[in-house]
N, C-alpha and C positions, 0 to 999 in steps of 0.2 A: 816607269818614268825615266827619264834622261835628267843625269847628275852631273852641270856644269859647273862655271866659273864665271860671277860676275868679275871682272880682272881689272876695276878701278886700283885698286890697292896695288898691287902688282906695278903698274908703272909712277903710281906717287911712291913705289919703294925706290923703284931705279930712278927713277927722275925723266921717264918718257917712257913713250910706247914707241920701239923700233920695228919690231919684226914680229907680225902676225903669226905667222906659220910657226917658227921658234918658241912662240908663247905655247900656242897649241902644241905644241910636242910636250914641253915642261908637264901642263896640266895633264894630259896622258900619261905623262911619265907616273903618275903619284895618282891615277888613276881615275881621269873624271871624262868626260864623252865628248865636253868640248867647250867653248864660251859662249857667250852670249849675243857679243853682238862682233859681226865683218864690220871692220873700218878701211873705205876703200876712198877715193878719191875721183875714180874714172870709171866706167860701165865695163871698161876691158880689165880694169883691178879685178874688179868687184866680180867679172864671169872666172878668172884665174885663180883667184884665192879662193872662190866656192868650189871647182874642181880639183882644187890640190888638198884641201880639205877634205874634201870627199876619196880623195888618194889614200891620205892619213886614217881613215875609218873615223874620222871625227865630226863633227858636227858643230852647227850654229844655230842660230833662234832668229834672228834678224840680222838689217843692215843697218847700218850708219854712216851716211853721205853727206857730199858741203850743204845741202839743203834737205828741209823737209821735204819737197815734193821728189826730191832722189833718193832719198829714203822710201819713200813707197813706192814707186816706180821699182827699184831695184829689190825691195823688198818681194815684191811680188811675181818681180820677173824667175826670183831667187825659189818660187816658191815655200816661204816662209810665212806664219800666221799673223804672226803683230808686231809693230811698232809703236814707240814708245811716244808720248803727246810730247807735242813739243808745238808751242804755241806762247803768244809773248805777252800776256793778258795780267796783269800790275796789281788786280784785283781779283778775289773769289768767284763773285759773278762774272766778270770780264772772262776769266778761265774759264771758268765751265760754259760758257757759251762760244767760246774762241775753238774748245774740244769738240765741241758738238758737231763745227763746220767741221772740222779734220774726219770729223767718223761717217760725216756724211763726203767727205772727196773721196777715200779708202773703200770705203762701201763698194763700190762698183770694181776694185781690183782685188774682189777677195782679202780684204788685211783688215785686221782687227784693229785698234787702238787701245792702247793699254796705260793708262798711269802707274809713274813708278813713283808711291807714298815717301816722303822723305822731310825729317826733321829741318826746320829751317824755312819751307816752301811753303805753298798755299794750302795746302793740303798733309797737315802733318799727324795731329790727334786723331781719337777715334770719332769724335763728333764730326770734326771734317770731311773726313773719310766717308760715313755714313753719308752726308750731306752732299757730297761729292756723285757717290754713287745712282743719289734720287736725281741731281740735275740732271747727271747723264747716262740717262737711264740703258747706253749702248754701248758704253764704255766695260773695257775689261781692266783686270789689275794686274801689274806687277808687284804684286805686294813682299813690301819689306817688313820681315819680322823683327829684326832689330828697331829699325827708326820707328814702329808702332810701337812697341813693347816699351822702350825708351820714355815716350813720349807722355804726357800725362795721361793716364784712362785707359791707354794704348789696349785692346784686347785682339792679338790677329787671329786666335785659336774660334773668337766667336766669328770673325769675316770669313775663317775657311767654312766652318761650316755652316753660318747662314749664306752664304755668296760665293759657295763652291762655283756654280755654275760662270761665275763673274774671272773666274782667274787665268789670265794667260802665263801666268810664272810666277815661280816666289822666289825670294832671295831669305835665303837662312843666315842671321848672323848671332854675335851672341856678345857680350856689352861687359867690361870694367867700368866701374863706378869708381873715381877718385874724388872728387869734387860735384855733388849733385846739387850745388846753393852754386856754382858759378852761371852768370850771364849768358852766355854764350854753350849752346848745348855741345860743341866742340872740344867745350876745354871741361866737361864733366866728367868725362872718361874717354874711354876709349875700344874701338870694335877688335874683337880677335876670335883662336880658332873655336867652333864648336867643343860646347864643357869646359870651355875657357875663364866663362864668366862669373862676374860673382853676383848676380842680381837674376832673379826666379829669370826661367825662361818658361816659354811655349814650346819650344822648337819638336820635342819626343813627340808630343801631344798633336801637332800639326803634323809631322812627318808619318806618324799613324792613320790618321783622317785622311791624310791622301791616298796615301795606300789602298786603304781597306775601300775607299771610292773606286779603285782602279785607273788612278789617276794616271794620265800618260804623257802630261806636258814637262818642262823641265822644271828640275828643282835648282837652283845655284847658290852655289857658297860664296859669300861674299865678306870680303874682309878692308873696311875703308880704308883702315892703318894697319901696318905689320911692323911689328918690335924685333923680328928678327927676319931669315929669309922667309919672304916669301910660301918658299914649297914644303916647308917642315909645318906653316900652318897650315897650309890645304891638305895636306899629307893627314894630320891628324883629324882635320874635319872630315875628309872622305872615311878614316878609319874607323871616327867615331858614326857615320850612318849607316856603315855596313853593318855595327853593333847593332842596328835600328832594325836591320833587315831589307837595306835599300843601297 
């Protein structure tokens, strides 16, 4: 498997995303294969930072364009597997029927669609989730471990393995609990590095199960908030999967 970096956190540290390339050295520096998603602007970014990337020995998962339909386009052109839904549906049913059109325009460019589960959203507990997966029944996941686990019921260790077949990525994270009675699932704690947490995880349990499948898509560490730099929490999440055997 390929061991990335979802890199939201990383620019809510600095207070923006400037330089792609730059980021991508960082996360290699401390050991990881590469991020997740190109964020490009223009078809000539987007063919220039896949080859300078590919310079670097590093690697990406998708793209991210000013529209969805440049996103698959570019995705595809990129030859990459899936991108992420993105569709503007207010409601549960509304989404998941709004998803269904997306996986049926993709369909004919080779690219997958993928949900990324996330506290907050239409799609956050493990009933959802479940419910999620029956309407679309062609959809793949990006599954986050933390925002399930997090969530009430949350079980992602039972999604890897009944809906192995269902996963285009996961995002490993791992959760402080200061506040679990606050409103707002934001201010109940807070994401940090792997073995960081102080609330049971999945993550050993999941990182095995992929393995021993011969899993070969990417795994990424993802950190929403960082309390210090950056690179000393990836640093110990990379150190703590190599423990893992991965």
């Amino acid at each position: 498997m390929k061991i990335g970096v979802a890199d939201y956190g990383i620019y809510a540290w600095e207070g923006g995303f400037y330089d792609y390339l730059e980021r991508m050295k960082k996360v290699q520096s401390v050991g990881y294969d590469g991020l997740e998603r190109l964020h490009a602007q223009t078809a000539e970014q987007a063919l220039t930072l896949s080859a300078q990337v590919r310079k670097l020995g590093a690697d990406f998962a998708t793209c991210l364009a000013p529209t969805p339909e440049l996103s698959l386009q570019w995705t595809a052109a990129l030859g990459k597997a899936y991108m992420w839904t993105n569709v503007i549906g207010k409601d549960f049913d509304t989404f998941c029927r709004q998803v269904n059109c997306q996986i049926a325009y993709a369909k004919p460019y080779g690219v997958e669609v993928a949900l990324h589960n996330h506290l907050g959203s239409l799609v956050e507990t493990q009933d959802e989730l479940l419910r999620f997966l029956d309407a679309c029944p062609e959809a793949k996941l990006v599954l986050d471990t933390g925002h399930l686990s997090v969530a009430a019921g949350g079980d992602p260790l039972y999604i890897v393995t009944h809906y192995y077949d269902r996963i285009a990525a996961v995002h490993l994270k791992e959760w402080v609990s200061t506040d679990p009675s606050a409103e707002n699932w934001y201010d109940r704690g807070y994401f940090c590095e792997l073995g960081g947490g102080n609330i049971p995880s999945q993550n050993d349990e999941i990182v095995r199960c992929l393995a021993e499948r011969g899993y070969s898509g990417w795994l990424f560490v993802e950190h929403d908030s960082h309390k210090r730099e950056p690179l000393l929490d990836l640093k110990a999440s990379r150190d703590y999967l190599r423990r893992l055997g991965v």
